[in-house]
N, C-alpha and C positions, 0 to 999 in steps of 0.2 A: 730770495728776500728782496724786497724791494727799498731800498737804502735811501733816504733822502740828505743835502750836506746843505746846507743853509750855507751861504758862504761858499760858491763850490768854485766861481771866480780870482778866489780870494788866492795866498802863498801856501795854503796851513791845505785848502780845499783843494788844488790843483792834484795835490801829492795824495793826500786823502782819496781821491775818486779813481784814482791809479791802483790805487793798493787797493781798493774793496773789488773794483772789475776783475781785476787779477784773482781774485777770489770768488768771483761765479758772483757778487753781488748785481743785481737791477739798479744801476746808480739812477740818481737824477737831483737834480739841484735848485737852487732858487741864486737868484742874484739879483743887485740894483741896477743891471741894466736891461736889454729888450728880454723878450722870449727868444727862446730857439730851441732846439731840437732837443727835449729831455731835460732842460732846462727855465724855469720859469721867473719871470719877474715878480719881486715881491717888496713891499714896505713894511719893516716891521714894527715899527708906528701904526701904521693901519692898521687896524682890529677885524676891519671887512674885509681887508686884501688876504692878508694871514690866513682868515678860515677859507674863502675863495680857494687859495692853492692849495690846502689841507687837504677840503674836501674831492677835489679834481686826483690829487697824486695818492691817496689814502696813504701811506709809507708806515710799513711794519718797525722799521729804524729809523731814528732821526740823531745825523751827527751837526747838532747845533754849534757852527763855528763864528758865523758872521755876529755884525756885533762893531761896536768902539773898540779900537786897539791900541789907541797911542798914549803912554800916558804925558809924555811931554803936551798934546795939545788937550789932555785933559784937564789941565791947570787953567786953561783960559774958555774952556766949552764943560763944565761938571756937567751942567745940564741939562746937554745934549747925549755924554755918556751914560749918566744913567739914564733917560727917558728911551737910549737905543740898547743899551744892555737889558735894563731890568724891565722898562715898560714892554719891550720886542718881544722879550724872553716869555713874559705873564703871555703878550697876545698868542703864542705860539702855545702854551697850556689849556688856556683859557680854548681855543678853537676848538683843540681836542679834546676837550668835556663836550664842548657845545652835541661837536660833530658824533661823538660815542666812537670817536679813535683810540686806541692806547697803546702806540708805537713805543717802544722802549726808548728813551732817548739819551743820548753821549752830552753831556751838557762842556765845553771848556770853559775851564775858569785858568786861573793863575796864580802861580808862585805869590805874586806882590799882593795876594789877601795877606800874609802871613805877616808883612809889615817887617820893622828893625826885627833880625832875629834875637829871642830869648837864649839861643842853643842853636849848633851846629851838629852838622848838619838838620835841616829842617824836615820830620815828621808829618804826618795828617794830625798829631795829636798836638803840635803847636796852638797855641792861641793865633787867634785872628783880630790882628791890628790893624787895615789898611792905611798907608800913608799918603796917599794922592787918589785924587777923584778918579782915575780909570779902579785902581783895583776896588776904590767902596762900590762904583756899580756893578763891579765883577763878585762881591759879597752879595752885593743884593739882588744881583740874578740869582746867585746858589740857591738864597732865602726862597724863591721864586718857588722849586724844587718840593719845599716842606709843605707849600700851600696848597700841593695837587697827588696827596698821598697815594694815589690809584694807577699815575703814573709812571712807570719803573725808569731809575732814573740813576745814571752811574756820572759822578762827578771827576773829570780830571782837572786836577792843579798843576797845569805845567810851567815849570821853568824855563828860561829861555831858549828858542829852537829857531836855527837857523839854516839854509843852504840855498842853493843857485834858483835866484828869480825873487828873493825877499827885496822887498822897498827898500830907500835908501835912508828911510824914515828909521832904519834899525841897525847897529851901530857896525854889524859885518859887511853889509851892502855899502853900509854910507863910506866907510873907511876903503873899500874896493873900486868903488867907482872911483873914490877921491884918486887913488893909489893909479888910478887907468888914465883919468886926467893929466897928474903931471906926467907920465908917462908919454902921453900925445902932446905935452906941451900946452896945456890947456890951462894949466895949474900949473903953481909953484911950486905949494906946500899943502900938506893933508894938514885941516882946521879937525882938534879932537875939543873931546870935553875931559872929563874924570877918569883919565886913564889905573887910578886906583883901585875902583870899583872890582869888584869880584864876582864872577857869575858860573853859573853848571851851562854850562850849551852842550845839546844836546842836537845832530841832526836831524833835519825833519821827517825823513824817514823813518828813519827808527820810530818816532814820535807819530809817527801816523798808522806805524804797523802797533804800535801800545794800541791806540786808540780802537784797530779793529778786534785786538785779543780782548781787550777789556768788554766788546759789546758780545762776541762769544761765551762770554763768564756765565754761568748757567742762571743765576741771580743778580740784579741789580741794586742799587740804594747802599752802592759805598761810596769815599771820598778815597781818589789812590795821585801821590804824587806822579810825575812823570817827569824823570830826570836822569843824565845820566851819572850824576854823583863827581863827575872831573869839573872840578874849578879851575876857571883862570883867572887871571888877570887881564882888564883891557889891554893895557900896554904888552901881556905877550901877544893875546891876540893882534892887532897893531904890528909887533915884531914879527911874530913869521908870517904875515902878508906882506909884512916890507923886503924880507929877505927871500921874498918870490918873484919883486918886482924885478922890471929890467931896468932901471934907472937905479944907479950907483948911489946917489945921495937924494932920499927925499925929504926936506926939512918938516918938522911939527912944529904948529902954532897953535897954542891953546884957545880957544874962541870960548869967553863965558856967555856966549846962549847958547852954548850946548849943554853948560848944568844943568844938573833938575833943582827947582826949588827941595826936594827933599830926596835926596836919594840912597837908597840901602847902600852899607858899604858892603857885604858878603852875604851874596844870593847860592845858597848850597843846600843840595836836597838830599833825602834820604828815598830812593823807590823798594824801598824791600818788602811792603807789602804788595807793590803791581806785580815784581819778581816773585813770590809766593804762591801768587793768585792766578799768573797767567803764565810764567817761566820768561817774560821778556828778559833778554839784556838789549844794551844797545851795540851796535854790530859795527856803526862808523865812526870813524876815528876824525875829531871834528878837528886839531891840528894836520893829519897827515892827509885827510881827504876832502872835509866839508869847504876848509877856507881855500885852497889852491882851487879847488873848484866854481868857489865863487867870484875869485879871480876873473878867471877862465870866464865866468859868463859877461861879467861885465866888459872883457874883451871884447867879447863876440858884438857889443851890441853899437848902434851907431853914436856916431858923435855928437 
């Protein structure tokens, strides 16, 4: 099978194209920078560029990653998020009518459709309220989905997902690098935001092995959470990064541009229909392994 991952440059695509090789898939990728080997340059703006590579890679699967991901810079760019989520997403459909392709395709969306929760844990049968301009273009990509019925097309909603190589744009990296800083004497104090806040993380792994079980599903055209059900707290996560550090005392300074103008207080997911459907659990332990591990990477890297 010929496996294409949009995004394949990306934290979400790196781990993605691991896990499908390893399973006999033909990867190949697209990204915003050059060409190269198996991988192509593409604009998903561009309506010409989109079918150009369509047509050249023909791809029986398509794991659609790339895309706007921030929603913190989504408060000050809305639209740029949706003209790259949902206008990307249409050119990427749209090609595929043109072309008479009908790759099955993995669409991700996100937890933050589901907005303040109603109920906890959070269902696919929740209402969808987004609260910030990343998650409304992450609704209106999905919408994107309904308008190309011929298409087969499996939606995940995942919850937060982290491990070694995530930007610092996201609150495990940023709080590791900070944690490696003072450590080298670089820093004094790790700057947090809303250490109250409550999230499912989930490591990437596991989250990219969902993603291939789900496009093995013998039918398409479900919505399935992707989570793995353990909440934390910022501040534990914070705590046992600080109780890995080698620096005896690292101080916390609360920095308000790290709020969000709006932010969920308890992000908790329910995956029992992915678990039904495909038998995924999640297999790492995001205290015992994912965060020491991210540590560990922002160790490794220069100063």
């Amino acid at each position: 099978m010929r496996a294409l991952i949009t995004g394949i440059d990306g934290f979400v695509g790196r781990y993605l194209a691991n896990e499908l090789s390893t399973h006999g898939a033909e990867v190949f990728g697209t990204t915003v920078g050059p060409d190269r080997e198996y991988i192509r340059h593409i604009e998903l703006t561009d309506a010409a560029n989109v079918e150009v590579v369509l047509r050249d890679l023909k791809p029986d699967l398509i794991y659609h990653l790339a895309g706007f991901t921030s929603v913190k810079e989504s408060w000050s760019r809305p639209n740029v998020a949706m003209r790259v989520n949902r206008d990307g997403t249409n050119n990427i459909y749209a090609a595929c009518r043109a072309l008479q392709l009908y790759p099955r395709i993995l669409m991700t969306s996100t937890a933050e459709v589901y907005g303040i929760p109603q109920t906890t844990p959070i269902n696919e049968h929740h209402p969808t309220a987004p609260a910030n301009p990343y998650a409304k273009s992450k609704l209106a990509e999905e919408q994107v989905a309904a308008e190309f019925p011929e298409i087969q097309t499996t939606i995940a909603r995942s919850f937060p997902h982290i491990g070694p190589g995530q930007s610092p744009a996201f609150v495990s990296s940023d709080f590791a690098q900070q944690i490696v800083r003072v450590e080298r004497g670089q820093a004094t104090a790790v700057r947090v935001g809303n250490l109250d806040a409550q999230r499912d993380f989930t490591d990437v792994r596991d989250v990219v092995r969902a993603y291939r079980l789900l496009m093995e599903l013998p039918t398409a055209g479900q919505t399935y959470n992707v989570c793995s059900g353990n909440v934390m707290t910022i501040r534990r996560m914070l705590e046992t990064m600080l109780a890995a550090s080698t620096s005896q005392h690292v101080p916390i300074d609360i920095d308000r541009d790290r709020l969000r103008p709006s932010d969920i207080p308890v992000l908790a997911g329910d995956a029992a229909k992915l678990k039904l459907a495909t038998g995924w659990l999640p297999a790492i332990s995001v205290t015992e392994t994912t965060l020491p591990e991210i540590l560990a990477y922002w160790r490794k890297q220069p100063n």
